[in-house]
N, C-alpha and C positions, 0 to 999 in steps of 0.2 A: 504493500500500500504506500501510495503517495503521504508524505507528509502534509501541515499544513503549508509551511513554509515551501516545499515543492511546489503545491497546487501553485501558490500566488503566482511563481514563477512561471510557472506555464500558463497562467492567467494571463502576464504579464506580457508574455512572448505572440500568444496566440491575440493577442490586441495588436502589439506591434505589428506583425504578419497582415490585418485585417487593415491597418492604417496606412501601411504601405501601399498595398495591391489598391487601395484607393485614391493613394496619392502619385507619390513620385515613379511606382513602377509601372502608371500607364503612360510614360515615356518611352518605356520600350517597348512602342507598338506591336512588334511582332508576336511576344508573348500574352497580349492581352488577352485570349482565350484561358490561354494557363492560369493569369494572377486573378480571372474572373472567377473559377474553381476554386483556388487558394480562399479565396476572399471568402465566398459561401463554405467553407469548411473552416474556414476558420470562428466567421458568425457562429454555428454550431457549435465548435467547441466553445467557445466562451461560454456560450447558454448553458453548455454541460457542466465547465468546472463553476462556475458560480454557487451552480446545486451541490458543490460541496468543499465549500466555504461558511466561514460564521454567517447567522442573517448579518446584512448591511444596513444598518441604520444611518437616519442622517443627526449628524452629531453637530449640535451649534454650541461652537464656540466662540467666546469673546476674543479681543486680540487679545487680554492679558494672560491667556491661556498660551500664548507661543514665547519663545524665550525672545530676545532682541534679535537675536540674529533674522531670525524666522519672521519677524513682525516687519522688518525693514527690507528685509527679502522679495516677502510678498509686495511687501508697498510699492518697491520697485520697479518688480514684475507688470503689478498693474497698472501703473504709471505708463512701462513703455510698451501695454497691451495698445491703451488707450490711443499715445500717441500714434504709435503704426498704424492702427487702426483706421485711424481720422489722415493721415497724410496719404497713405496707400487708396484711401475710401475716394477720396478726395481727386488723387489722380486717377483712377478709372473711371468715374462721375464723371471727371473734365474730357476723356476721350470718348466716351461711348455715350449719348444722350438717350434718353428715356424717348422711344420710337420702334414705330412697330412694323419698324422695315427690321429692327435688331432682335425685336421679344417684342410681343405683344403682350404680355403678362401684367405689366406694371401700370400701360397705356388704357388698358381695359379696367386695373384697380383704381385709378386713378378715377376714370368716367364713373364706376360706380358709386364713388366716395362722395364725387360734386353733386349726385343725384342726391345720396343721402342727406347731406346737409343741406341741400336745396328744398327737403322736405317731403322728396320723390318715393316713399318708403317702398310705396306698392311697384314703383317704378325701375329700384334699381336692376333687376332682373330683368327688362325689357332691350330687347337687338339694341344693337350700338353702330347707327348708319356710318358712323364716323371715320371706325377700324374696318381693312377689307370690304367697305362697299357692305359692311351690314354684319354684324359677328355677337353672339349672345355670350353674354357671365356665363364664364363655366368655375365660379371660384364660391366654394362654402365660406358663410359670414365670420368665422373667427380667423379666415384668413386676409379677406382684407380688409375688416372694420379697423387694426390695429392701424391701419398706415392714413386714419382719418384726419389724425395731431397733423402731419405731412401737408397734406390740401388744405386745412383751415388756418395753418400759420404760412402755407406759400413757402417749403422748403421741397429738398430732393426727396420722394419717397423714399429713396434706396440709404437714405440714411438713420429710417427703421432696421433695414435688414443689419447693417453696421452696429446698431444697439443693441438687436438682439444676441449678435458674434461678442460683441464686447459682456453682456451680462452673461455667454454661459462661460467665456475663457477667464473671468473676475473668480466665476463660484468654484469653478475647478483651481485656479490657482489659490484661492483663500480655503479649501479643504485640505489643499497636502501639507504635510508634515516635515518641515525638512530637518528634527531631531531626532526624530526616530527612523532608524529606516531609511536613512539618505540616498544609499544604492536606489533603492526600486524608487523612492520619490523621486529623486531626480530624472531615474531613467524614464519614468512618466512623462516628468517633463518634459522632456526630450522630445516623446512623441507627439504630447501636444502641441508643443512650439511648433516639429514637422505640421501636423494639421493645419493649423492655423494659419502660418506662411503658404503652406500649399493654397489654401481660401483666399486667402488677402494679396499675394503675390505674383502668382504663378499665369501665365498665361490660359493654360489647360484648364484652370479651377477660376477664373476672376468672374464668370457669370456668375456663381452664386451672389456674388455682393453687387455687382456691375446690371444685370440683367434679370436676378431671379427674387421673389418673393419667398422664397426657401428658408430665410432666418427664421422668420416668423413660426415656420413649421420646426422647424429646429429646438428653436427656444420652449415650446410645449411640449415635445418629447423628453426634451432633457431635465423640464421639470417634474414630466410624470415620472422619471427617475425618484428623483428628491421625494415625491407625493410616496408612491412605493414604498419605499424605504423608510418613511416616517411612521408608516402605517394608519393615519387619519382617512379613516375612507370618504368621508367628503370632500375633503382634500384629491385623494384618487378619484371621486367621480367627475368634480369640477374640470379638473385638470384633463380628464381621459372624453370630456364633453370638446375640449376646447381642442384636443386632437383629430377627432373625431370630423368637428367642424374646423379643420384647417385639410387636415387630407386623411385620405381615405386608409392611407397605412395598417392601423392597428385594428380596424372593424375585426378583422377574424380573431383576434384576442380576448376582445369584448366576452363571445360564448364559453372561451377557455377561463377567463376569470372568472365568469361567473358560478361553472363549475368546482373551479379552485373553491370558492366560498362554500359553497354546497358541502363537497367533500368535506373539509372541515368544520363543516355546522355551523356555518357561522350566516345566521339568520337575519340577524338583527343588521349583518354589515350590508349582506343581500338587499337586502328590503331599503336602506338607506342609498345604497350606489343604483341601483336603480329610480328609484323616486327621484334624488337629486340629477341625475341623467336626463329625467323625463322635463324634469323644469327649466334645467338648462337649454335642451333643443325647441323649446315651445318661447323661453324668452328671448333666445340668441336667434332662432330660424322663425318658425312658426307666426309668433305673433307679430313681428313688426313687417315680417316680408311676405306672407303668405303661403297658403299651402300649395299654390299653383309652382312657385319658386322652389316647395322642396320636390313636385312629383317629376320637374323638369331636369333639377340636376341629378337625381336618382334616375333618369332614362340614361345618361349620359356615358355607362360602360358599356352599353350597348352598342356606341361607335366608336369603342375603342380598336375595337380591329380593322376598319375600313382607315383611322389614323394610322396606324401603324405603318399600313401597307404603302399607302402615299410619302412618311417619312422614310421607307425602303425604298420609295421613286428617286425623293429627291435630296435624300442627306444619309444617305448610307454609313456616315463616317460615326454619328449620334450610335450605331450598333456596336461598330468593330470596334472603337477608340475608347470606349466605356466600358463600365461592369454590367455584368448580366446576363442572361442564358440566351434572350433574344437569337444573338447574333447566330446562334446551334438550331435556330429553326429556321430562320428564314421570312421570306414573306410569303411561302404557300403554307408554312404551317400556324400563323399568326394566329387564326382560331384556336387551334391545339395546343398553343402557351398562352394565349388570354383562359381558356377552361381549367388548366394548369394553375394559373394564376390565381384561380379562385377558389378549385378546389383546397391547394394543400396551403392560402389564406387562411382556410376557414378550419381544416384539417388539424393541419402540422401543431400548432398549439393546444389544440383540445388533446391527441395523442403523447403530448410531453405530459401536461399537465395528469395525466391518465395513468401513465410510465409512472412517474414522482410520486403519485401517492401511495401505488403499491409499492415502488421500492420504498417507500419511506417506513413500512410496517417491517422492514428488515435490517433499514439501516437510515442514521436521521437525513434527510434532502432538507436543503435550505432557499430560501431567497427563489420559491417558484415562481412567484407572480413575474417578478422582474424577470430570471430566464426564458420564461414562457413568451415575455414581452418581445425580447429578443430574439426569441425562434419564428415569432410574426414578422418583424421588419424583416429578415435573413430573407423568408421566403418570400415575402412582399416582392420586395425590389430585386432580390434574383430574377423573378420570374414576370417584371414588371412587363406591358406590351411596349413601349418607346422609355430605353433608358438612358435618360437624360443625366448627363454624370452628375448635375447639383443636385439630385435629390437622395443620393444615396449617403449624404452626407448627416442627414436624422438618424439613422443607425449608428454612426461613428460618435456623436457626440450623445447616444444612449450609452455605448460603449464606453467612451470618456470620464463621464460622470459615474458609470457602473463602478470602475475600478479607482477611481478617485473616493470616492466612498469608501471603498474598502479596504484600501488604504491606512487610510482615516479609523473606520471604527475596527477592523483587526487590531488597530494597537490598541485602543482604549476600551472597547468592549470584548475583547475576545474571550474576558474570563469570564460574561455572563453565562446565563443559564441559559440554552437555546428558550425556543417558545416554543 
């Protein structure tokens, strides 16, 4: 048997490996089928060793809790998050303008945001003559209600997505520890700095900040992290409401959590993650936008394979040059990985989840919810229909925060008592 101290290590290794194959080693084009394997095998095992490791709790600490060094470290740290941030954000702003000859993604949030505050409630889901000669919202309300501060004060929308980079690489840098454990916390570091430069820097990766509405999704994955880990289930419902309603990612989880609960009888949490779920989608969707609004974009995966097949006409490179299985089918089997896509969505985590609680009658499994979470995203966006390299970047910073966490409470909690 693995120790504890092994598992982290291969914890640690199989994050790296997963961080990689999504950053700097889709440079070498030719292997990008290989590092898209790696990548999904790698997602898997993290899911695995997690389930046995301490549970991860999120542990709030004051600053007076680090010694100087630590406290000045970080300050540091977050200082020159900040600054790159804003100067790097700044020059890809000034080269690439918000146009929908580049993305249309942000040109569309945008229109919808000036409806909202115009008063347009019922309106904002109405064609938009404006983009291509007539193009309808295809974006759920917690994805871009956030970037309304943007339109009402007349700044860059994409200076949301920059916020939401800058608050989750704050919370990861103010969770590690650099007295204990220097090797693995630094080495973390390390790879998060990679991430991060790869997002902020990089040619290959500047759309997510330059052109994608992707932070915003980012920043609510990374917090249902924290929510998890805390164990406040309204906390997880709100937060896994505001998922939900940014992208479609973790829907096939939803089932497998809700059996996690079951299984361990836990009624009372059931009964609350669903109610507050219910109130969430009816205050955030429902009532201010209408039901016509949610039965419209709930039609919407049903053209996802006619999309596909046209992004196989005319940008073949969005396949080969990314992560994903895509590029192993093709555009005649596009059907066959969209049904793919949904089945082992909706699958893959109810069967983890299923695995864990039998073995858990033999031997203790930990931290299900959260691996389960992670066996959703793995299969999501492996087996997404058009994989767009900035979206596979909500996995990585689930990933991030997973092991920054545990970090974290392996040193100070590890002698409690499991639950």
């Amino acid at each position: 048997m693995f120790s504890l101290e092994n598992r982290k290590k291969w914890l640690l290794a199989v994050f790296a490996a997963e961080t990689m194959c999504a950053t700097y080693c889709l440079k070498i084009y030719a292997f990008t089928p290989v590092f898209s394997v790696v990548y999904f095998l790698s997602g898997i095992a993290f899911a695995v060793l997690i389930t046995s490791v301490p549970d991860i709790k999120t542990v709030l600490r004051g600053p007076m809790s680090f010694s100087a060094f630590s406290s000045w470290f970080k300050l540091l740290l977050f200082i020159a998050t900040v600054i790159i941030a804003f100067f790097v954000s700044r020059y890809w702003f000034d080269l690439i303008p918000v146009d929908p000859d580049y993305a249309d993604m942000l040109p569309v949030i945008k229109i919808m945001d000036q409806r909202l505050i115009a008063g347009q409630w019922k309106h904002v889901y109405d064609n938009i003559p404006e983009i291509w000669n007539g193009t309808r919202p295809i974006y759920l309300p917690a994805m871009w209600l956030p970037f309304t501060p943007a339109v009402v004060f007349n700044f860059d929308l994409r200076w949301i997505t920059t916020i939401c980079l800058i608050l989750i690489f704050s919370y990861f840098i103010f969770i590690l520890d650099f007295n204990r454990n220097k090797p693995a916390s630094f080495f973390l570091l390390l790879i998060g700095v990679i991430l991060f430069w790869w997002l902020t820097g990089e040619d290959e990766a500047h759309g997510f900040l330059s052109m994608s509405e992707e932070g915003i999704v980012a920043f609510y994955y990374a917090l249902l992290v924290l929510a998890i880990s805390s164990g406040n289930i309204v906390s997880i419902s709100i937060v896994t409401s505001l998922c939900v309603l940014s992208r479609y990612a973790l829907i096939g989880w939803i089932p497998a959590f809700l059996l996690y609960l079951i299984l361990n009888q836990k009624k009372r949490e059931l009964i609350i993650f669903v109610i507050t779920g219910i109130i969430c989608f009816l205050v955030l969707f429902v009532l201010p936008f209408g039901w016509r609004a949610f039965v419209q974009l709930s039609q919407l995966p049903g053209y996802y394979v006619e999309f596909a097949k046209k992004v196989w006409e005319n940008s073949r490179e969005v396949f080969w040059m990314s992560l994903g299985f895509a590029k192993f089918f093709g555009p005649a089997k596009a059907g066959l990985l969209h049904t793919l896509l949904v089945i082992l969505s909706f699958i893959s985590p109810i069967v983890f989840v299923i695995i864990c609680f039998y073995r858990n009658k033999k031997k203790r499994v930990s931290n299900i919810a959260l691996a389960s979470l992670k066996i959703s995203l793995v299969f999501f966006y492996n087996f997404i229909d058009v994989p767009y390299l900035y979206l596979f970047y909500t996995s990585s910073f689930v990933s991030l925060i997973t092991v920054a966490l545990l970090m974290q409470s392996s040193q100070t909690v590890l002698k409690v008592k499991y639950k």
